[in-house]
MMTF fields as JSON, N, C-alpha, C and O atoms, coordinates in Angstrom:
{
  "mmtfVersion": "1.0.0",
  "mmtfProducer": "UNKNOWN",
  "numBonds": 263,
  "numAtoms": 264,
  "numGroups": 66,
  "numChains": 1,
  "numModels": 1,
  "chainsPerModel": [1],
  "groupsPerChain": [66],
  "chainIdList": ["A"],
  "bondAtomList": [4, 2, 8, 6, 12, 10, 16, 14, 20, 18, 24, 22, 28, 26, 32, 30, 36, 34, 40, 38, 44, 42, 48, 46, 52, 50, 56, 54, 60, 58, 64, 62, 68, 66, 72, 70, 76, 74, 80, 78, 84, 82, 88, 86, 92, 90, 96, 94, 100, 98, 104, 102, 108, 106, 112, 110, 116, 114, 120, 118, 124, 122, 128, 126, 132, 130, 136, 134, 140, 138, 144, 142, 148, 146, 152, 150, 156, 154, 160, 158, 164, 162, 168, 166, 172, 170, 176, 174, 180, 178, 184, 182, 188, 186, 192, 190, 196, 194, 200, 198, 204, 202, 208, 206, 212, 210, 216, 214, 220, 218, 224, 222, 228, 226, 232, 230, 236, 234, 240, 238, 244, 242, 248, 246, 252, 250, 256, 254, 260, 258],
  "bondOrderList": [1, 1, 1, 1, 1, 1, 1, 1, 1, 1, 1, 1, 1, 1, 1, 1, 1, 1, 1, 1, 1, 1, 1, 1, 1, 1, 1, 1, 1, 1, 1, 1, 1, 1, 1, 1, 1, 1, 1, 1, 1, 1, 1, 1, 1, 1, 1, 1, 1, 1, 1, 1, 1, 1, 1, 1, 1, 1, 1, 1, 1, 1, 1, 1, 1],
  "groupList": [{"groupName": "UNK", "atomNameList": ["N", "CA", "C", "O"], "elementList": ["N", "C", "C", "O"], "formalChargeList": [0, 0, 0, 0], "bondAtomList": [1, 0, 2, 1, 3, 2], "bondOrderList": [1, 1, 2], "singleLetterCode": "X", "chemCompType": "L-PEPTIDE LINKING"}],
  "groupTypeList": [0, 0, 0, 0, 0, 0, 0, 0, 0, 0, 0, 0, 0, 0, 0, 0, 0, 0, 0, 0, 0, 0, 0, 0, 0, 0, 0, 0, 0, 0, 0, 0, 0, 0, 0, 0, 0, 0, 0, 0, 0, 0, 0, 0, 0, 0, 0, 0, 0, 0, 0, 0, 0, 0, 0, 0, 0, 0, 0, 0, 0, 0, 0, 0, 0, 0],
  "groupIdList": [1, 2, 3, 4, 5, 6, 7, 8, 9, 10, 11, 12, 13, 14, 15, 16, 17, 18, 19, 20, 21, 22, 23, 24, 25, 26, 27, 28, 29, 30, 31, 32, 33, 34, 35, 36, 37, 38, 39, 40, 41, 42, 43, 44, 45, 46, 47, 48, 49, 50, 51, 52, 53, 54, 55, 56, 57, 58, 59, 60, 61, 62, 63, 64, 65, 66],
  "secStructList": [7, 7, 2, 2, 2, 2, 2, 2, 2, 2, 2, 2, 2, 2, 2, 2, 2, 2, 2, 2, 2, 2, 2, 2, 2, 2, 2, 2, 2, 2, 2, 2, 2, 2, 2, 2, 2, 2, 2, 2, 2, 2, 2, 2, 2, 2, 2, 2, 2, 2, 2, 2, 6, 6, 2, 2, 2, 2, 2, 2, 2, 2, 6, 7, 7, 7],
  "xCoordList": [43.856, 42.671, 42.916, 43.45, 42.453, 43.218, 41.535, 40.624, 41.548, 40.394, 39.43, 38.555, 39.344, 38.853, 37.716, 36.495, 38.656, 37.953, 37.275, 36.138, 37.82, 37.319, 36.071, 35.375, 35.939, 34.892, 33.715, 32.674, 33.768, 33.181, 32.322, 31.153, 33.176, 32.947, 31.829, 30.814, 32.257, 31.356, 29.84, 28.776, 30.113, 28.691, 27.708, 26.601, 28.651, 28.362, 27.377, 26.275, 28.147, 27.576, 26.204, 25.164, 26.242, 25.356, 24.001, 22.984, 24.173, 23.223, 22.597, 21.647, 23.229, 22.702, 21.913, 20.86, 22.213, 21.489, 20.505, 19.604, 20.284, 19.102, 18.408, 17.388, 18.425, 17.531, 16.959, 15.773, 17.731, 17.336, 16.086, 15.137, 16.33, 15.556, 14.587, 13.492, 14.873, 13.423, 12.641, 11.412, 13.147, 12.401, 11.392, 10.268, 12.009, 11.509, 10.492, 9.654, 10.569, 9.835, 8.46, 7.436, 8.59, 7.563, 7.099, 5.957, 7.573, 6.785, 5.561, 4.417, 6.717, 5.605, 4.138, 3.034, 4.625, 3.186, 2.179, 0.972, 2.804, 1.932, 1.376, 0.191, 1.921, 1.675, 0.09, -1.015, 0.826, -0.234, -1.363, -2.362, -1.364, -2.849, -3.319, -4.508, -2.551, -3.092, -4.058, -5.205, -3.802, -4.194, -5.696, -6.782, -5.614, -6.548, -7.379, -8.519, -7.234, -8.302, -8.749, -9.858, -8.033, -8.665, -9.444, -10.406, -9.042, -10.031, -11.214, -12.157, -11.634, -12.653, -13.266, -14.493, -12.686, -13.596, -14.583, -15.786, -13.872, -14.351, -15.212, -15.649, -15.426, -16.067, -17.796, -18.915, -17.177, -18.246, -19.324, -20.463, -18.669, -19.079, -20.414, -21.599, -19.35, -20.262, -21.503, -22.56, -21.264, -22.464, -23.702, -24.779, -23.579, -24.298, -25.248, -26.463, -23.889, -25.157, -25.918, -27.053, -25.236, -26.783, -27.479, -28.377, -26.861, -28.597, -29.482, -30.648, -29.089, -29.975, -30.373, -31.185, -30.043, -30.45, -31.872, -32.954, -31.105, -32.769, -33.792, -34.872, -33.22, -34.629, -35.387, -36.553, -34.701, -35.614, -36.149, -36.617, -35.914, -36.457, -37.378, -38.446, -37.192, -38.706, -39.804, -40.675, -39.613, -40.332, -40.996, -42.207, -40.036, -41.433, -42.15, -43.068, -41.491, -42.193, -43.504, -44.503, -43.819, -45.001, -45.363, -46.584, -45.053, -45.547, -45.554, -46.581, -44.162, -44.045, -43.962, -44.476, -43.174, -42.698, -43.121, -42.726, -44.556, -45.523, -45.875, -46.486],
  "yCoordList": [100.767, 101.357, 102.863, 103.414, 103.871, 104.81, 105.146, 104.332, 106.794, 107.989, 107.44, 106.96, 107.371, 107.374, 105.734, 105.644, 104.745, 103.787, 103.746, 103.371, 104.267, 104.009, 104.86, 104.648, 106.085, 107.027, 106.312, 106.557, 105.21, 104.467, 103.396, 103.092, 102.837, 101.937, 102.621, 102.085, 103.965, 104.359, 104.545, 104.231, 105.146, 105.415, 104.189, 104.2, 102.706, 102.145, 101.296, 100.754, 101.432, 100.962, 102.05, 101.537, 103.784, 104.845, 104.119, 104.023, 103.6, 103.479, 102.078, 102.331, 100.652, 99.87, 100.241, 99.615, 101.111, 101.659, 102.081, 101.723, 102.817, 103.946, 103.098, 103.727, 101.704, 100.918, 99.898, 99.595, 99.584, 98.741, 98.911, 98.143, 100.307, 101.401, 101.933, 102.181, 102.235, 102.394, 100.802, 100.848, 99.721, 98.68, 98.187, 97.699, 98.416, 98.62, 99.581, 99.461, 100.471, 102.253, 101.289, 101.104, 100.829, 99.963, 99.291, 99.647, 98.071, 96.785, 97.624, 97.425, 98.557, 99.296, 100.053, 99.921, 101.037, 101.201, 100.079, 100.247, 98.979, 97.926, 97.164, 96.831, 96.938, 96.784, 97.495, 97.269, 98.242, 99.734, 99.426, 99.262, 99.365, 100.203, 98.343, 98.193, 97.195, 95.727, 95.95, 95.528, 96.463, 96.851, 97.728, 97.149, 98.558, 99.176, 98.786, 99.119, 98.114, 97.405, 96.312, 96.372, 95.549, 94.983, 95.333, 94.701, 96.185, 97.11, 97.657, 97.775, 98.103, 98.593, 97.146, 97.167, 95.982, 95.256, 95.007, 94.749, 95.137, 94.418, 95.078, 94.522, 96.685, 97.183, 97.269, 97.351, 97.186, 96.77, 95.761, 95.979, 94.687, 93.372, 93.496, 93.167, 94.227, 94.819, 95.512, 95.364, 96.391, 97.402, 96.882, 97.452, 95.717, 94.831, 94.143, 94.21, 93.259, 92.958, 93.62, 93.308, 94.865, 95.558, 96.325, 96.951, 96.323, 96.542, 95.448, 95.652, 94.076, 92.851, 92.713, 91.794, 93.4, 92.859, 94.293, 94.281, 95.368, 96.194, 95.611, 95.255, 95.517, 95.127, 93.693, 93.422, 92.95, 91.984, 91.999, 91.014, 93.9, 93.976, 94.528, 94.585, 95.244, 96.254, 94.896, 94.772, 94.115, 92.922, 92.471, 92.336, 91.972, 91.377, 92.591, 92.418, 93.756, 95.189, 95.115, 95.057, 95.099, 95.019, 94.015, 94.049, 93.083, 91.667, 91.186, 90.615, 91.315, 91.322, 89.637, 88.812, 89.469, 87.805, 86.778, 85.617, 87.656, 85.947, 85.509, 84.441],
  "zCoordList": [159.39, 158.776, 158.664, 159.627, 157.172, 157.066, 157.747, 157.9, 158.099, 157.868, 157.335, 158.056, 156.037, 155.037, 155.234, 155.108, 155.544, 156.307, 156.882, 156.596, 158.412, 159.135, 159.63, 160.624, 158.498, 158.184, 157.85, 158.459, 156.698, 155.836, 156.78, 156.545, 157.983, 158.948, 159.82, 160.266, 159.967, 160.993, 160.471, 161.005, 159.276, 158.441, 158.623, 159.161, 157.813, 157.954, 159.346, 159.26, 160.381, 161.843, 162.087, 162.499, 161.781, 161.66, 161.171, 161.859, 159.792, 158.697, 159.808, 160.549, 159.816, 160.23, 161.69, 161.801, 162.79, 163.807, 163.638, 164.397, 162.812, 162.378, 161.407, 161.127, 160.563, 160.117, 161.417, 161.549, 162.053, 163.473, 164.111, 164.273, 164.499, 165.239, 164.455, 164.959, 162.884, 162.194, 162.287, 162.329, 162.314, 162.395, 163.622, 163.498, 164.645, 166.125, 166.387, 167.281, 165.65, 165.697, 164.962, 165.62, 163.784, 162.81, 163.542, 163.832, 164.228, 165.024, 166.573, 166.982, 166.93, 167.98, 167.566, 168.094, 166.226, 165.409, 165.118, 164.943, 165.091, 164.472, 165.763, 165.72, 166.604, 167.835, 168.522, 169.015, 168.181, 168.445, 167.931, 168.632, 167.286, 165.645, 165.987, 166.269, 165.964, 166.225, 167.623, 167.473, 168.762, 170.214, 169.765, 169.785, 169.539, 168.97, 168.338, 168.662, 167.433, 166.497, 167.589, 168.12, 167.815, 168.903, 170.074, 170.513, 170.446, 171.874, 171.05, 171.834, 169.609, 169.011, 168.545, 168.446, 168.263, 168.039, 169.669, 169.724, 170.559, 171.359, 172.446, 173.454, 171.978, 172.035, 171.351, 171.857, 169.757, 168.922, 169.48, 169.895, 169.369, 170.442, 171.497, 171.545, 172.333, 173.814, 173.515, 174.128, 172.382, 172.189, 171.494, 171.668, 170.636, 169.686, 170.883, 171.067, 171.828, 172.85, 173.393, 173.752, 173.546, 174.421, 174.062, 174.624, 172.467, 171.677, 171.572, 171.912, 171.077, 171.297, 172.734, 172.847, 174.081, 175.182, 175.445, 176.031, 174.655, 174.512, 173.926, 174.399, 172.479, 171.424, 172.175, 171.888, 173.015, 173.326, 174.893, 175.464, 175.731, 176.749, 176.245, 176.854, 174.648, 174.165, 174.198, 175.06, 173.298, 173.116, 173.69, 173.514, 174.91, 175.97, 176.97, 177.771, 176.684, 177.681, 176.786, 177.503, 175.286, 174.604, 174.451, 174.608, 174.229, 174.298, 173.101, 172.732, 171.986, 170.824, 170.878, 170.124, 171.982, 172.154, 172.26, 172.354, 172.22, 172.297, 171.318, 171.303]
}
């Protein structure tokens, strides 16, 4: 293998590393931002109930419920 080759080879092995690793770099963002959306839904969630667990302590505090 002349220089010139094995220049070509290395680039080559360079280029495929640094797409690998941009791919890995991608799945962890997505990872990420998936985690997140999930922890805000499930937040959302929580907060819904305990607005429905107010509006229906206002209710029977006035006696909307009867």
């Amino acid at each position: 293998m002349n220089n010139t080759q094995s220049a070509n080879f290395q680039a080559g092995q360079a280029k495929g590393q640094a797409e690998e690793k941009g791919s890995q770099l991608m799945d962890q963002a997505s990872n990420a931002a998936q985690s997140a959306k999930d922890s805000m839904q499930q937040a959302g969630q929580q907060l819904q109930a305990k607005a429905q667990d107010a509006a229906q302590a206002v209710k029977d505090a006035t006696g909307m419920n009867k």
